[in-house]
C-alpha positions as MATLAB code, in Angstrom:
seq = 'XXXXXXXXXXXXXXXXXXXXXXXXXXXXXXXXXXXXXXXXXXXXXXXXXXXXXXXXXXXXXXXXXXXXXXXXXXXXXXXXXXXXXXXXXXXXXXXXXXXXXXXXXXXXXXXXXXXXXXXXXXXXXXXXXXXXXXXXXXXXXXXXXXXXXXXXXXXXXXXXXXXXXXXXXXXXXXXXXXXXXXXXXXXXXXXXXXXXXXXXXXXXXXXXXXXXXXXXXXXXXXXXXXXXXXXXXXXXXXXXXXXXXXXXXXXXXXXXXXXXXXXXXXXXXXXXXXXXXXXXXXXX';
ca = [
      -9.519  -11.699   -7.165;
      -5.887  -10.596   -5.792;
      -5.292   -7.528   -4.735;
      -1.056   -6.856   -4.961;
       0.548   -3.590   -3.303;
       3.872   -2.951   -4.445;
       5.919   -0.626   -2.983;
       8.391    2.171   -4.088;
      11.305    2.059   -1.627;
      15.018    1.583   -2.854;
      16.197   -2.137   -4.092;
      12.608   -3.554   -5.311;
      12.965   -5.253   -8.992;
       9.375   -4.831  -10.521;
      10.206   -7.552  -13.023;
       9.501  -10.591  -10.812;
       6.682   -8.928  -10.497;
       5.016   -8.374  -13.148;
       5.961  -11.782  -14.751;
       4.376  -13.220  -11.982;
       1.349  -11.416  -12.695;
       1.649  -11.767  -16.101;
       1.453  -15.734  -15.474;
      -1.374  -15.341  -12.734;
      -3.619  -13.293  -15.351;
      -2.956  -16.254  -17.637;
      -4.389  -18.744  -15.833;
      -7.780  -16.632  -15.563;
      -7.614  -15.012  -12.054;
      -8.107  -11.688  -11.794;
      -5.127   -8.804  -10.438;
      -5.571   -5.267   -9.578;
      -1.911   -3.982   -8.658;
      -1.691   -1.220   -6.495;
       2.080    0.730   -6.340;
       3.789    3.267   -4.579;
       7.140    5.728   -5.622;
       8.464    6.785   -1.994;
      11.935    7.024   -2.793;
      11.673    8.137   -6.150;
       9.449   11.147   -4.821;
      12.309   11.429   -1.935;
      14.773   12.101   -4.443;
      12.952   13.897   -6.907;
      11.846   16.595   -4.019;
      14.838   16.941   -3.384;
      16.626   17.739   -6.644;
      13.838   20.208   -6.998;
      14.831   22.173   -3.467;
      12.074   20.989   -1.323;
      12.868   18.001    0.316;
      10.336   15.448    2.020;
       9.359   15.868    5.393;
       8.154   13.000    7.796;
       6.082   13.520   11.045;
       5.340   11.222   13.339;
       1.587   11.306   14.626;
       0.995   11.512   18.752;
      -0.012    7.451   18.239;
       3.101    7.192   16.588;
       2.767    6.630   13.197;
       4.909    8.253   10.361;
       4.098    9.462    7.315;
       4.868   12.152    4.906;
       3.688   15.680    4.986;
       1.981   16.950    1.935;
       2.279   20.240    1.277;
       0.696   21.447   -2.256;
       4.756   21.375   -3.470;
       5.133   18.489   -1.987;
       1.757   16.924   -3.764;
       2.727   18.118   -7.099;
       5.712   16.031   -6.835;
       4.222   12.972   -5.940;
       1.847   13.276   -8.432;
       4.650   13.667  -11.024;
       6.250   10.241   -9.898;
       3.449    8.105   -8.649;
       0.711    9.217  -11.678;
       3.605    9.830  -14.081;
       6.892    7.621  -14.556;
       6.529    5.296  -12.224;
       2.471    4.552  -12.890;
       3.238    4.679  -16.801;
       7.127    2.212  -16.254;
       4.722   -0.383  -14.709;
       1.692   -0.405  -17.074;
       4.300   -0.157  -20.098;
       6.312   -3.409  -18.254;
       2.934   -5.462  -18.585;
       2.221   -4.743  -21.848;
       5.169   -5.435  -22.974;
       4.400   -8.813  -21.136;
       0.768   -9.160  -23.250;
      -1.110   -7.872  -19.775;
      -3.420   -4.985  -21.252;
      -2.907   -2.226  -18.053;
      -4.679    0.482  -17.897;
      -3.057    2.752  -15.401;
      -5.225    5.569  -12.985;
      -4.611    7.648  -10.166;
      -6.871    7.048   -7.632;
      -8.545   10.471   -8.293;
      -9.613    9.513  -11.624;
     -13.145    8.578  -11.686;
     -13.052    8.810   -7.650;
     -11.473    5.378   -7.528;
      -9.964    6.088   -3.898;
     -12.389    8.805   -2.293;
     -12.434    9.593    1.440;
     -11.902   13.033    4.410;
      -9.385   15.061    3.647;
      -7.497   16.141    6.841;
      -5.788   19.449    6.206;
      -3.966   19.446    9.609;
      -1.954   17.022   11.228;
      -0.818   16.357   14.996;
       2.383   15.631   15.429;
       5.438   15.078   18.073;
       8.248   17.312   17.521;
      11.483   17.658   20.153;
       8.359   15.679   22.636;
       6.026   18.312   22.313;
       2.766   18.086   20.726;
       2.806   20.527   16.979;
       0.211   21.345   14.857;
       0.909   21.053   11.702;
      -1.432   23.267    9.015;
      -1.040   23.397    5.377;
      -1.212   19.159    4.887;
      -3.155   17.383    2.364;
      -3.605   13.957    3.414;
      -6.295   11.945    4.182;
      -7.941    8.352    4.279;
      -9.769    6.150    1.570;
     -13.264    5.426    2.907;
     -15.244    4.944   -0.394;
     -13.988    2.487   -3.806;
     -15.904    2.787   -7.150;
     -15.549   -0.426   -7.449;
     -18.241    0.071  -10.718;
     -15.385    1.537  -12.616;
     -12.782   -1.077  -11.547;
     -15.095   -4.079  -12.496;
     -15.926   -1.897  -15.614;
     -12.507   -2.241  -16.830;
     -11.204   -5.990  -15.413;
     -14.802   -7.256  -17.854;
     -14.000   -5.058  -20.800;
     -10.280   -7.037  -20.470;
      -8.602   -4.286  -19.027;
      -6.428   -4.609  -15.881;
      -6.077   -1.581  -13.634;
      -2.752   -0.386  -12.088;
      -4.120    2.140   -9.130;
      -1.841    4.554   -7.607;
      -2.315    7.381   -4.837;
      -3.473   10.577   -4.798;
      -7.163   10.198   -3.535;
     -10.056   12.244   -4.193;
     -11.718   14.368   -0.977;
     -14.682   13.613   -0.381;
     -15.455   17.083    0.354;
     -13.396   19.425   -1.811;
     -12.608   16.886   -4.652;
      -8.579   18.144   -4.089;
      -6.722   15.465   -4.845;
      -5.046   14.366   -1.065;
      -2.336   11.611   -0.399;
      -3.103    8.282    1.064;
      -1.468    5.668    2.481;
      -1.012    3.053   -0.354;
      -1.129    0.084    2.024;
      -4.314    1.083    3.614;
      -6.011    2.713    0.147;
      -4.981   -1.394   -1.318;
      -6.466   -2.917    2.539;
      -9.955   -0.788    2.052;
      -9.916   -2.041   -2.163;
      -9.357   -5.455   -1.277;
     -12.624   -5.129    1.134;
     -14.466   -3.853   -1.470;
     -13.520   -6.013   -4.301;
     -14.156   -9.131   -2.155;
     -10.891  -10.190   -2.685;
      -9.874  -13.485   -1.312;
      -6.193  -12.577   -0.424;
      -3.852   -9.361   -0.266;
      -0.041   -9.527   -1.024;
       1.777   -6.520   -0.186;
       5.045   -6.547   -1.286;
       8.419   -4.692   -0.431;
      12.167   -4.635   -0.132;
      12.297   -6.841    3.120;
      10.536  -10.337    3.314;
       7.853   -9.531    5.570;
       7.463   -8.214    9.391;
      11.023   -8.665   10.956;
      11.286   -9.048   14.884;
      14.373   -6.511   14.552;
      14.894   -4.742   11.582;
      18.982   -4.282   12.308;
      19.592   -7.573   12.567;
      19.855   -9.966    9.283;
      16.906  -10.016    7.093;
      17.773  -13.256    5.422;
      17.666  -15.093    9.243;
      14.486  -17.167    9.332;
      14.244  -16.479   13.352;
      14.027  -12.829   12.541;
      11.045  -12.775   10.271;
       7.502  -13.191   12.211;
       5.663  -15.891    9.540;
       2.071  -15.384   11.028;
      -0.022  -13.080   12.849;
      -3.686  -14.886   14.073;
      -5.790  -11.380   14.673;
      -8.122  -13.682   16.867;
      -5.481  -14.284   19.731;
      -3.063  -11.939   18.993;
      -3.446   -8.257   21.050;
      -0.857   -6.924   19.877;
      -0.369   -7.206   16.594;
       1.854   -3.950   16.313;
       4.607   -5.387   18.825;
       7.265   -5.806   16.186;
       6.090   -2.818   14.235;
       8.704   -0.415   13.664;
       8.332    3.160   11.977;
       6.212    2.691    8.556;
       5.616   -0.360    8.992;
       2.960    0.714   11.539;
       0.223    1.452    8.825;
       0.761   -1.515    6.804;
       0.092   -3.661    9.315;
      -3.123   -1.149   10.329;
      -4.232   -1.746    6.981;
      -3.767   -5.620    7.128;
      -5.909   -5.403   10.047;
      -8.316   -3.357    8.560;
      -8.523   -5.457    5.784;
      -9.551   -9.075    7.871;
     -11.275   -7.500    9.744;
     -13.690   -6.432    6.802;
     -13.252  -10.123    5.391;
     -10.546  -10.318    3.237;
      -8.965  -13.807    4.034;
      -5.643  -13.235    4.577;
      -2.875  -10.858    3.953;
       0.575  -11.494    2.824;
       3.790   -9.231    3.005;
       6.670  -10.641    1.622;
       9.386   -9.868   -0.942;
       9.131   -8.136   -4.100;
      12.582   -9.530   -4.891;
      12.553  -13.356   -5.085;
      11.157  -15.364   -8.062;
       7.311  -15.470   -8.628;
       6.917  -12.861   -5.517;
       3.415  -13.130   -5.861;
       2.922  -17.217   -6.127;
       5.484  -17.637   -3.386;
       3.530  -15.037   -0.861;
       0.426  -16.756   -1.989;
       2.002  -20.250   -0.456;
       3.121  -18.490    2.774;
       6.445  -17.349    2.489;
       5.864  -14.111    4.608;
       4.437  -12.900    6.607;
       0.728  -14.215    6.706;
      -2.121  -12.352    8.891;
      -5.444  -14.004    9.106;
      -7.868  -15.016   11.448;
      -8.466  -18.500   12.806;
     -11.356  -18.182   14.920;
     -13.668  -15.690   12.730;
     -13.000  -12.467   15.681;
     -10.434  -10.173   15.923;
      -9.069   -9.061   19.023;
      -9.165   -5.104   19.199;
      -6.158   -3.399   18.240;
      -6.886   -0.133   16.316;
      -4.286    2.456   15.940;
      -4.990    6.148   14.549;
];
């Protein structure tokens, strides 16, 4: 079982993509794609007067803030065009996707947080009106449903609360970390518009010195050193993820030839453990 995240930002070419997985399905071994719409929400908020907001958390993290306008346009990108472009590109390719939000049949459940903390101007803000939260629970029964009826899922954000059953965002890396856990899934690529974790993102991207190729979670204490902005949560949720034994997991590029194969034979950025313990390094 792989577990693939692709992401939404500006530049990525889903058709490398889902050849790839077209060819990896072929040969027997099992996908669940997870995907994202960030910019296409960006822009789409924004045409409709109510453009996105980002907060950065007092750990520093940033993500958006979900307001119910704000959720009912990411639910028209993520569960609508972009969710229904990506299962139509694999069948079209002979891949028979079935494509869900992570609401439906509480696929993603976990807390709701309907606050957030944030730093504004350097002071500490509370933010009230949010609806985000964190994927602590996968019904996996419904996924492995599907993948033996011959079916392979395409899972996007919005979650389920655990509480209220409102449907909440969730971090898409993190939501595909805590499915690849559950799903016992022997690797996780997570793909995007840059070839993995760069030392400095201003400086070329194509320069082999510049991109950090592994990340041992056993000797490494600081795993977050070359983090910058977003990139904060995915590697949280890579850590997450080996730390609840998934083997290893991959970001690389969405835009190279058989993205998937080639993150699968290292080229990335590969986190993993070599000595079976992970040295502490939790964020928020």
């Amino acid at each position: 079982m792989i577990i693939v995240k692709t992401g939404g930002a500006k530049g990525i070419d889903d058709g490398p993509v889902l050849d790839d997985i077209r060819q990896l399905v072929a040969s027997g071994e099992p996908v669940i794609l997870v995907h994202g719409g960030s910019e296409e929400t960006n822009e789409l908020a924004s045409r409709l007067g109510h453009p996105p907001r980002f907060v950065t958390s007092i750990s520093g993290f940033v993500s958006r803030f979900t307001d119910q306008r704000t959720m009912e346009i990411f639910t028209m990108v993520y569960c609508g065009r972009r969710n229904k472009a990506l299962v139509e590109g694999l069948q079209q390719r002979g891949v028979n996707a079935v494509g869900l939000s992570g609401a439906d049949g509480r696929i993603f459940e976990g807390p709701i947080k309907t606050s957030v903390k944030t730093i504004d101007n350097g002071k500490k803000v509370v933010l009230h009106g949010d609806h985000t939260g964190k994927v602590s629970k996968i019904n996996t029964a419904l996924l492995e449903l599907l993948i033996k009826g011959g079916y392979m899922p395409v899972l996007t954000p919005p979650a389920i609360s655990e509480e209220t059953s409102q449907l909440m965002n969730v971090d898409g890396d993190r939501a595909a970390a805590q499915l690849a856990v559950a799903m016992k899934a022997k690797s996780l690529v997570i793909l995007s518009n840059v070839p993995g974790l760069l030392r400095d993102v201003n400086a070329d991207w194509n320069d082999p010195e510049n991109l950090v190729t592994t990340i041992d979670l056993g000797t490494d204490a600081d795993p977050y050193r070359f983090a910058q902005g977003r990139m904060k949560k995915k590697i949280m949720g890579a850590v997450e993820a080996v730390r609840d034994g998934v083997g290893r997991v991959i970001f690389a590029s969405a835009n190279r030839q058989a993205p998937i194969t080639s993150a699968l034979q290292g080229h990335g950025t590969v986190i993993s453990t070599s000595t079976g313990s992970i040295v502490q390094a939790d964020g928020d």
